[in-house]
N, CA, C and O of each residue as an XYZ file, in Angstrom:
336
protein
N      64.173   -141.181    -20.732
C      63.353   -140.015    -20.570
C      62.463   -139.882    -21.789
O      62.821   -140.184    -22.927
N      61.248   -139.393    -21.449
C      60.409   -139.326    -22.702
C      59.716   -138.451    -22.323
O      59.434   -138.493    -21.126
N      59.146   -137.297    -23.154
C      58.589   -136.196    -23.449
C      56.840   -136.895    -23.124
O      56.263   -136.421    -22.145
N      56.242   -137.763    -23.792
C      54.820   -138.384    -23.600
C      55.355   -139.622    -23.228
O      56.244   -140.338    -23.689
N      54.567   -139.694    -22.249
C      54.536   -141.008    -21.802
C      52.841   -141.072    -21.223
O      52.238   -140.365    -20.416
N      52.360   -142.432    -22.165
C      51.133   -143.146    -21.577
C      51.287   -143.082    -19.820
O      52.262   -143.251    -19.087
N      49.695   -142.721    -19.514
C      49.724   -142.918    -17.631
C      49.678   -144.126    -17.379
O      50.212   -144.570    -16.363
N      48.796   -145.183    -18.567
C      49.085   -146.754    -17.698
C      50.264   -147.091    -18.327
O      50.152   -148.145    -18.953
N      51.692   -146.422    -18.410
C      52.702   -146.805    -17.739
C      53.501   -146.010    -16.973
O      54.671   -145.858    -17.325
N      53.047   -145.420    -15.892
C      53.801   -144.614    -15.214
C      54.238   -145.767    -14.093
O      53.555   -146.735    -13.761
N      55.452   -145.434    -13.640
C      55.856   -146.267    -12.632
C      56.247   -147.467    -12.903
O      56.575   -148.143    -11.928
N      56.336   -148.094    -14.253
C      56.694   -149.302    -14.896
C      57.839   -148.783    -15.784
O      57.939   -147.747    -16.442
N      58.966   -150.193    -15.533
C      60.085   -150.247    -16.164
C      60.358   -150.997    -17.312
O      60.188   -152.213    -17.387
N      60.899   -150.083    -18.456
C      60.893   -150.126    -20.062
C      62.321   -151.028    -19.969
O      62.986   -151.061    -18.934
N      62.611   -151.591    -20.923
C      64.269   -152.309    -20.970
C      63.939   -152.365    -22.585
O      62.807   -152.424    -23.066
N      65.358   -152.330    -23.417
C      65.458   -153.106    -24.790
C      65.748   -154.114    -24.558
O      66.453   -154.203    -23.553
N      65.513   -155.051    -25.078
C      65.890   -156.975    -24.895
C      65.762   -157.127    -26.396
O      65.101   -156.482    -27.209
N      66.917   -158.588    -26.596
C      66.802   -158.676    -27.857
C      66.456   -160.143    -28.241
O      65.829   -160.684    -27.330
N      66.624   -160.772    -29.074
C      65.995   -161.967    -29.178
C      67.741   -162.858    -29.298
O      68.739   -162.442    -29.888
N      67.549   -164.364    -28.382
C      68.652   -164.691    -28.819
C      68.805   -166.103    -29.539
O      67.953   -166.805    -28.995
N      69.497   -166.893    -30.532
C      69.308   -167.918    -31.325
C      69.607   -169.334    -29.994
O      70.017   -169.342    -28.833
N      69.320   -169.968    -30.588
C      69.631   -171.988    -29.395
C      71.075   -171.536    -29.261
O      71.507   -171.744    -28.127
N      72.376   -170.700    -30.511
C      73.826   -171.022    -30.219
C      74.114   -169.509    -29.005
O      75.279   -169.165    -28.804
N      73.319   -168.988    -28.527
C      72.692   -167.690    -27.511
C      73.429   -166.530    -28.332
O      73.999   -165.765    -27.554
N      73.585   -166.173    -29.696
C      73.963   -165.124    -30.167
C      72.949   -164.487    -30.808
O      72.094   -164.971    -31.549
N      73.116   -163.331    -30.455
C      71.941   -162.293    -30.390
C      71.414   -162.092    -31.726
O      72.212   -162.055    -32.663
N      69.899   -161.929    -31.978
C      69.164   -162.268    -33.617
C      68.513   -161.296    -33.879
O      68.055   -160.832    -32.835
N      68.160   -160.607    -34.931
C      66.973   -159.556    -34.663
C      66.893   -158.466    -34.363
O      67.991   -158.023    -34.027
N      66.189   -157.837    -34.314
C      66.301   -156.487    -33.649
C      65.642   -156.430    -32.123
O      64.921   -157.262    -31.572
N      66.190   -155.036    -31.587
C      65.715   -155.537    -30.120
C      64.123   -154.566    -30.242
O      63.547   -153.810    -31.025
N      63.955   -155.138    -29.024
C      62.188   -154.688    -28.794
C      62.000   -154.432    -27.486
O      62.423   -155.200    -26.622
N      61.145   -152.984    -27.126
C      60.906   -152.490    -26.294
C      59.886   -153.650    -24.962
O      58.832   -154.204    -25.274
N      60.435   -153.754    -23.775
C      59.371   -155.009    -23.501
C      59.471   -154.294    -21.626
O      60.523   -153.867    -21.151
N      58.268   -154.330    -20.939
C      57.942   -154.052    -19.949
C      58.296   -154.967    -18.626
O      57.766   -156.069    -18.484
N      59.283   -154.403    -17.615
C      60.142   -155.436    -16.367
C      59.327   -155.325    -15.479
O      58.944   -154.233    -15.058
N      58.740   -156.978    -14.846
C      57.767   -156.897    -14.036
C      58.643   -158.052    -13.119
O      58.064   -158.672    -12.226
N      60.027   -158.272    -13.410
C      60.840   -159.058    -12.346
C      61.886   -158.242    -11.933
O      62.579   -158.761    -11.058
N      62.302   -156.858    -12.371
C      63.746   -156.429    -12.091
C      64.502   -156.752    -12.355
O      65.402   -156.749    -11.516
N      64.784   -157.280    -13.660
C      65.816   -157.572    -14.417
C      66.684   -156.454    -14.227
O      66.382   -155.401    -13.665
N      68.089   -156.841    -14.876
C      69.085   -155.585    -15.089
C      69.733   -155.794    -16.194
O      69.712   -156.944    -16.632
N      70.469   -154.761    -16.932
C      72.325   -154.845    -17.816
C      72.079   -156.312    -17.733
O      71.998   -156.874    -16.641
N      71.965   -156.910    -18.806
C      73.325   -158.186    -19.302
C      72.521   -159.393    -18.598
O      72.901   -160.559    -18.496
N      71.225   -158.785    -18.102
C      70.278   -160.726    -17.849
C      69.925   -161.360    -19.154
O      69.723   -160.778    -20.220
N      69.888   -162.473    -18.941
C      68.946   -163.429    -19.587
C      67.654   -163.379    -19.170
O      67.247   -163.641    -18.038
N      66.780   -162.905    -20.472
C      65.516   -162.680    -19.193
C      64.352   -163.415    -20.539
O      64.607   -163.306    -21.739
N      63.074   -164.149    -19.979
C      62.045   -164.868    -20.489
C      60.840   -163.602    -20.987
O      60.397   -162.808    -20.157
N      60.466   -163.581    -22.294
C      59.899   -162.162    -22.405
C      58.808   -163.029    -23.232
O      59.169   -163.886    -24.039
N      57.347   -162.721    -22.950
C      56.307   -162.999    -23.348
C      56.179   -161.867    -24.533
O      56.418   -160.746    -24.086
N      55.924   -161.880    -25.660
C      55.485   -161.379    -26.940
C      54.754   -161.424    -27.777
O      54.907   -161.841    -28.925
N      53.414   -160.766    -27.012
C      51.951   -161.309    -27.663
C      51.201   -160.448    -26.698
O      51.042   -160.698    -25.503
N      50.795   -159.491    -27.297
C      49.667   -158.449    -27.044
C      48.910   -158.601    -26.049
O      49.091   -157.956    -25.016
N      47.802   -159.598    -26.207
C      46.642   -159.574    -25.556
C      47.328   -160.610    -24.089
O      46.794   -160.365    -23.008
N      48.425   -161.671    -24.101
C      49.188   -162.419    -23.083
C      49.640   -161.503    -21.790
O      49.452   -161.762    -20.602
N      50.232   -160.460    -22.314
C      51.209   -158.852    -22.029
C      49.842   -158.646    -21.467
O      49.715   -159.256    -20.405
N      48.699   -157.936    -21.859
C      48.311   -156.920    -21.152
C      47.523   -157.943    -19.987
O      47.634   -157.399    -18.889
N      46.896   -159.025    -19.901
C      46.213   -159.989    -19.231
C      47.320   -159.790    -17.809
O      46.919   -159.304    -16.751
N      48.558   -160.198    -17.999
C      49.616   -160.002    -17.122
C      49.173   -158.989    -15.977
O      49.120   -159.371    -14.808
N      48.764   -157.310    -16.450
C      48.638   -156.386    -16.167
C      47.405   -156.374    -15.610
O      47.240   -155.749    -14.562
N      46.085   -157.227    -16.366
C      44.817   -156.238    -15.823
C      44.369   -155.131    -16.709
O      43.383   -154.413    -16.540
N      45.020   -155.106    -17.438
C      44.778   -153.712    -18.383
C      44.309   -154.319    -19.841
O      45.028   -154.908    -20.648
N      43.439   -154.131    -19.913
C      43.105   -154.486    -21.463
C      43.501   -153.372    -22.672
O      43.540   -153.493    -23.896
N      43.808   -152.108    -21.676
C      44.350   -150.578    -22.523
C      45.880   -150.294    -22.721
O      46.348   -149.591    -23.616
N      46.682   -151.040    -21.611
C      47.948   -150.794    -21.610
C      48.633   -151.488    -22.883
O      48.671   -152.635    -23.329
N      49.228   -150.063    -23.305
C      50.193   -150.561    -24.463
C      51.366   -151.073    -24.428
O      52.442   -150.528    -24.182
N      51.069   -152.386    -24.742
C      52.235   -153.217    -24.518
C      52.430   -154.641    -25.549
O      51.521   -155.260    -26.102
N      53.548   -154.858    -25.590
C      53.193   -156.363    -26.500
C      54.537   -157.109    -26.133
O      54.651   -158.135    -26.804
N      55.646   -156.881    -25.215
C      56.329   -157.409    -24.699
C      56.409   -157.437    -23.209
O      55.916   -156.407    -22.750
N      56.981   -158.476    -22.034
C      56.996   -158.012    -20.820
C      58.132   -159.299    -20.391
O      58.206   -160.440    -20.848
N      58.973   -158.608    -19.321
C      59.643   -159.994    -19.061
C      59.276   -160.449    -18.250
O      59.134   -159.629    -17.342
N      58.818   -161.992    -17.823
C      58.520   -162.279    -17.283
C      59.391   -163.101    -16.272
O      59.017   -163.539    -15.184
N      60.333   -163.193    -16.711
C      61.739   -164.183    -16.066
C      63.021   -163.929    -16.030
O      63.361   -163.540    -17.148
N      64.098   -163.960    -15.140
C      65.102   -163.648    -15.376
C      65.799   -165.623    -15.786
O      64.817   -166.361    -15.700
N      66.502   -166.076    -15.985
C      67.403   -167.168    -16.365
C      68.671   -167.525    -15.930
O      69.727   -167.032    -16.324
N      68.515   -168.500    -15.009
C      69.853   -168.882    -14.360
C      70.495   -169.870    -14.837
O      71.529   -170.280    -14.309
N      69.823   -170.543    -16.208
C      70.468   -171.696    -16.598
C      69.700   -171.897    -17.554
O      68.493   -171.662    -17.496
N      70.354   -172.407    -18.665
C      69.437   -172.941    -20.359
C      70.480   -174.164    -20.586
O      71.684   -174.161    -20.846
N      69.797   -174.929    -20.439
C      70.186   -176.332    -21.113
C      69.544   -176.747    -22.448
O      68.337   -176.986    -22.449
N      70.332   -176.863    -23.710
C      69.475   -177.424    -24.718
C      70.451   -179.047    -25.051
O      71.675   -179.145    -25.140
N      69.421   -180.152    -25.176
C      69.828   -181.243    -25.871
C      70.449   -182.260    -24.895
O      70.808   -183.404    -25.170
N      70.533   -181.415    -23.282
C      71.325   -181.661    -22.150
C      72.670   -181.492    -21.734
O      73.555   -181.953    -21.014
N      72.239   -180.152    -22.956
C      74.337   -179.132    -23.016
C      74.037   -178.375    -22.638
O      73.060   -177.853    -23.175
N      74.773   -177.564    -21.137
C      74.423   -176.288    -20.785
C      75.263   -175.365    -21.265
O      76.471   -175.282    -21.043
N      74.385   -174.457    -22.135
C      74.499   -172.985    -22.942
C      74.649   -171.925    -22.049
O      75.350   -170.924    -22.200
N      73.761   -172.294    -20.880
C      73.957   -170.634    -20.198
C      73.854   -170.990    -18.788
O      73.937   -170.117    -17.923
């Protein structure tokens, strides 16, 4: 719930996501990033993080944004070891 909320995001869904390392333990702080797949709780999800990438997504050259997920993740293989 938020007291102001921008109109070009009404109707769009906010999530915290956090960043995670190759060993998938969580790094960083998390960052506010915009769900344009319906992610939920506890996905692995692919999040674009780059301003002008984010709003192109949208159409909006005004919408404030600089994260968005773009993917949820059913599988991460690194080195040809599956991690996730």
């Amino acid at each position: 719930m938020s007291t102001h909320k921008n109109e070009r995001l009404t109707g769009k869904k906010l999530l915290l996501v956090r960043r995670l390392a190759l060993d998938m333990q969580p790094e960083g702080a998390e960052v506010i990033a915009l769900d344009v797949v319906d992610a939920g709780v506890g996905d692995h999800v692919l999040v674009v993080q780059e301003g002008s990438s984010a709003r192109k997504i949208f159409d909006d050259p005004w919408i404030p944004v600089q994260a968005v997920i773009v993917g949820v993740l059913d599988r991460v293989d690194i080195g040809g070891r599956r991690v996730l």
